[in-house]
C-alpha positions, -999 to +999 in steps of 0.1 A: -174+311+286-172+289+319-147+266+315-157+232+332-126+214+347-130+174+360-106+151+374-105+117+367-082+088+380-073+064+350-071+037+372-104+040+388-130+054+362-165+049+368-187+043+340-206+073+331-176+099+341-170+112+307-210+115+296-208+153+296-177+151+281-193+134+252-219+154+252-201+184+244-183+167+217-214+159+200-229+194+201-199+205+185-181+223+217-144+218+227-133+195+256-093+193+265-085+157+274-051+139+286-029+120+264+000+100+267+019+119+250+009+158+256-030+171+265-051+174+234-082+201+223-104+176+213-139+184+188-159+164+165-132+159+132-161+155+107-178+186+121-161+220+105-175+245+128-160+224+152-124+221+135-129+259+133-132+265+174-102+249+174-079+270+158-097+301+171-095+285+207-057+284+203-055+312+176-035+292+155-031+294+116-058+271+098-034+255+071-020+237+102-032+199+101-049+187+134-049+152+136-082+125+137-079+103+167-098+072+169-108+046+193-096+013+173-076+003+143-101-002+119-116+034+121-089+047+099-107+030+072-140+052+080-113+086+073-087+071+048-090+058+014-057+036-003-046+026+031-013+003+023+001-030+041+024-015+060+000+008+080-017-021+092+018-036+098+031-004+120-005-001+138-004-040+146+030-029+168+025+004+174-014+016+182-023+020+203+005+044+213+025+076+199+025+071+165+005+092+139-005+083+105-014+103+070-033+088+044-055+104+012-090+113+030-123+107+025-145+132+013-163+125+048-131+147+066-137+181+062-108+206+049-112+224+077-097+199+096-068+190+078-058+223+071-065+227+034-050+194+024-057+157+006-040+138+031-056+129+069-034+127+098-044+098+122-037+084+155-047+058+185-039+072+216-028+048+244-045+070+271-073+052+284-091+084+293-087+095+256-098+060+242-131+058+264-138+092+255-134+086+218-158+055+222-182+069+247-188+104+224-191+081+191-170+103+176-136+110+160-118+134+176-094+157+163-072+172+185-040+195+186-020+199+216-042+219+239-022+251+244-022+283+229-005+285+197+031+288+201+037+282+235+049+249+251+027+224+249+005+211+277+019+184+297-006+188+326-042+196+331-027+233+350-008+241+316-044+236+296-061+257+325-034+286+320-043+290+285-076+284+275-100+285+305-126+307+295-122+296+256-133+261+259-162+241+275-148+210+294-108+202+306-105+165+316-077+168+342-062+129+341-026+134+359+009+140+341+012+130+305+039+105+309+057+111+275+061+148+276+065+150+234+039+146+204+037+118+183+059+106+156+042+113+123+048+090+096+035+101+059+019+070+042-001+090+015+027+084-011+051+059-030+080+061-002+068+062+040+082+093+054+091+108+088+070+142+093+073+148+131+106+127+151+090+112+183+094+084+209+089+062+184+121+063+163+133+056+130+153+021+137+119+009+154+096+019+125+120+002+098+121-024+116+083-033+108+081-020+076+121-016+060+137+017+050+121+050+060+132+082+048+133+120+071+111+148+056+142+170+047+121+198+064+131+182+103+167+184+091+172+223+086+183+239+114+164+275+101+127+281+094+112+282+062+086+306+055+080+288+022+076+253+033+037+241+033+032+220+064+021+187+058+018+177+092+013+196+125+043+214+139+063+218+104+062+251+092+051+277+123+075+287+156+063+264+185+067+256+226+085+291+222+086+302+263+081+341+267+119+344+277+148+343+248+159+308+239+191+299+227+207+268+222+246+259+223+256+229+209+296+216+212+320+201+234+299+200+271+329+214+289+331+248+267+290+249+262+293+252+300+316+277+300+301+297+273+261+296+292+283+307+320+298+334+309+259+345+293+241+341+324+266+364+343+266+391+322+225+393+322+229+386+360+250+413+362+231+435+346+199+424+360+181+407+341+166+370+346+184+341+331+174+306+330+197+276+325+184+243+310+209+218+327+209+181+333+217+162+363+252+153+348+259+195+346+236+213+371+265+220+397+287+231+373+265+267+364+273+294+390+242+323+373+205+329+373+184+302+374+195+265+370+169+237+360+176+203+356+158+186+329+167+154+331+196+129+330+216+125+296+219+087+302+179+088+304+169+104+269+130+098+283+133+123+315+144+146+287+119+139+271+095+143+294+107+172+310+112+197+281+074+216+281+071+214+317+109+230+324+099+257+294+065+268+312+082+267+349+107+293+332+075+312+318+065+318+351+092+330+367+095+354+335+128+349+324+141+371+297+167+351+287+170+310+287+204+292+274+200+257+267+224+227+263+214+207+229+210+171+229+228+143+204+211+126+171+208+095+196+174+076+206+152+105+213+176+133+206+166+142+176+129+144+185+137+164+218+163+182+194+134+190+168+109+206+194+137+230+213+149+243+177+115+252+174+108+268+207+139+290+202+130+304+168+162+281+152+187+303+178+213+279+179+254+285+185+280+262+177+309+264+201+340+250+186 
């Protein structure tokens, strides 16, 4: 399959520049699009043969919810059935923008593209590119991160290109996602609204729209579950996982240092290629293999932002091994914290 790639500037977007996009959607094909948050593989959600390119596109497992996204608030009524108050309450703050929604579906949404279950996940992108194409396709669009499954997600149109040109029709090239990290999910489908997926939109923001909100106990664990049943994207399977060896140390910064330190020169030594995750505060202070910066620890958003994009660089320099600093509970922490457990297959050291 040709793989069509077009670049469009948000700011400047002539009228009929996403009509082939659209197109595709509506014959059922596969166009990658930019979000604000990471890219998305966007195909037509009430369509299964379309929910099924999808996961073959990015071979990933089919009880893995994608989520619907729509152009406006009031689509989520078209998908969801017993919608409560406090949706429209978090949606009235929050859409459009990095926050995803789960509700009982409609018969209308196929199981194909919820991965097996009674709930929908939903969401209003900020993107503008993503919203016009949403309205100019007349469709809903459900998209996963547009990557292959496992690896770090897409932050740029080049990561999508990497992965699946030659598996999909169209990539919508829009410029940096400016987030870097996937939505917050937040489960409405039962008595008690619960966090599925941390994101940039925290847990002191949402309770204060809609009062106490409860974690998923699965984002707590700090060790995978084979058994869990993911009830959102990104709970139970190994993801943003670079090529390269992964582990985390978490402690005192002074002896983490010391410890990555004493890691890296040993592979050096011996070798092989090491990568160091560092932030500006702690770059200088590693002396082996290579040292990226990822962002600034008084600056949890460059963090942010830079976690998929530092992964992938390392990908392409084929490290074999990667040591990583972790990050606090604070602001975005635990959200940066969630994905970087999960790229490193829960390899995580405590240094005391």
């Amino acid at each position: 399959m040709d793989t069509k790639v077009i670049i469009i500037d948000t700011d400047d977007m002539q009228e009929d520049c996403l009509k082939e996009a659209s197109e595709i959607l509506r014959a059922g094909g596969l166009v990658a699009f930019p979000t604000e948050t990471v890219y998305g593989l966007g195909g037509d959600a009430l369509k299964e043969d379309a929910a099924r390119k999808i996961y073959e596109a990015k071979g990933r497992p089919s009880d893995n919810p994608l989520i619907v996204h729509i152009a406006k608030t009031k689509d989520m009524e078209a998908l969801a059935r017993n919608i409560p108050e406090k949706a429209y309450q978090l949606a009235e703050v929050f859409w459009p923008g990095p926050l995803t929604m789960i509700f009982q579906k409609k018969d209308c949404v196929p199981y194909q593209t919820t991965g097996g279950l009674n709930t929908v996940a939903i969401r209003l992108p900020a993107n503008r590119i993503a919203r016009k194409l949403i309205t100019e396709s007349g469709i809903y669009i459900a998209a996963p991160s547009a990557n292959l499954s496992g690896k770090p997600s897409p932050t740029s149109a080049e990561h999508v290109i990497k992965d699946l040109s030659g598996s999909i029709d169209m990539i919508i090239d829009g410029g940096q996602a400016i987030l870097g990290l996937e939505s917050t999910i937040v489960d409405l489908s039962g008595e008690k609204p619960m966090i599925l997926r941390p994101g940039c939109i925290i847990k002191s923001m949402l309770e204060s729209v809609i009062g106490t909100i409860e974690y998923d106990p699965a984002i707590l664990i700090k060790e995978p579950d084979k058994n869990l049943i993911p009830r959102a994207p990104g709970m139970k399977y190994r993801h943003y996982a670079p090529e390269g060896n992964l582990t985390i140390y978490e402690g005192d910064i002074r002896k983490v240092v010391n410890e990555i330190n004493l890691k890296a020169k040993d592979h050096f030594e011996r070798g092989n290629k090491v990568g160091v995750i560092a932030t500006e505060e702690t770059k200088a202070l590693y002396g082996y293999g290579t040292v990226k910066s990822i962002g600034s620890r008084k600056d949890d958003a460059s963090i942010a932002a830079g976690l998929y994009g530092i992964l992938r660089e390392f990908d392409e320099l084929h490290m074999q091994y990667i040591y990583s600093e972790s990050f606090g509970d604070n602001s975005l922490g635990q959200a940066i914290m969630n994905r970087l457990l999960k790229a490193a297959g829960y390899q995580m050291v405590t240094i005391f």
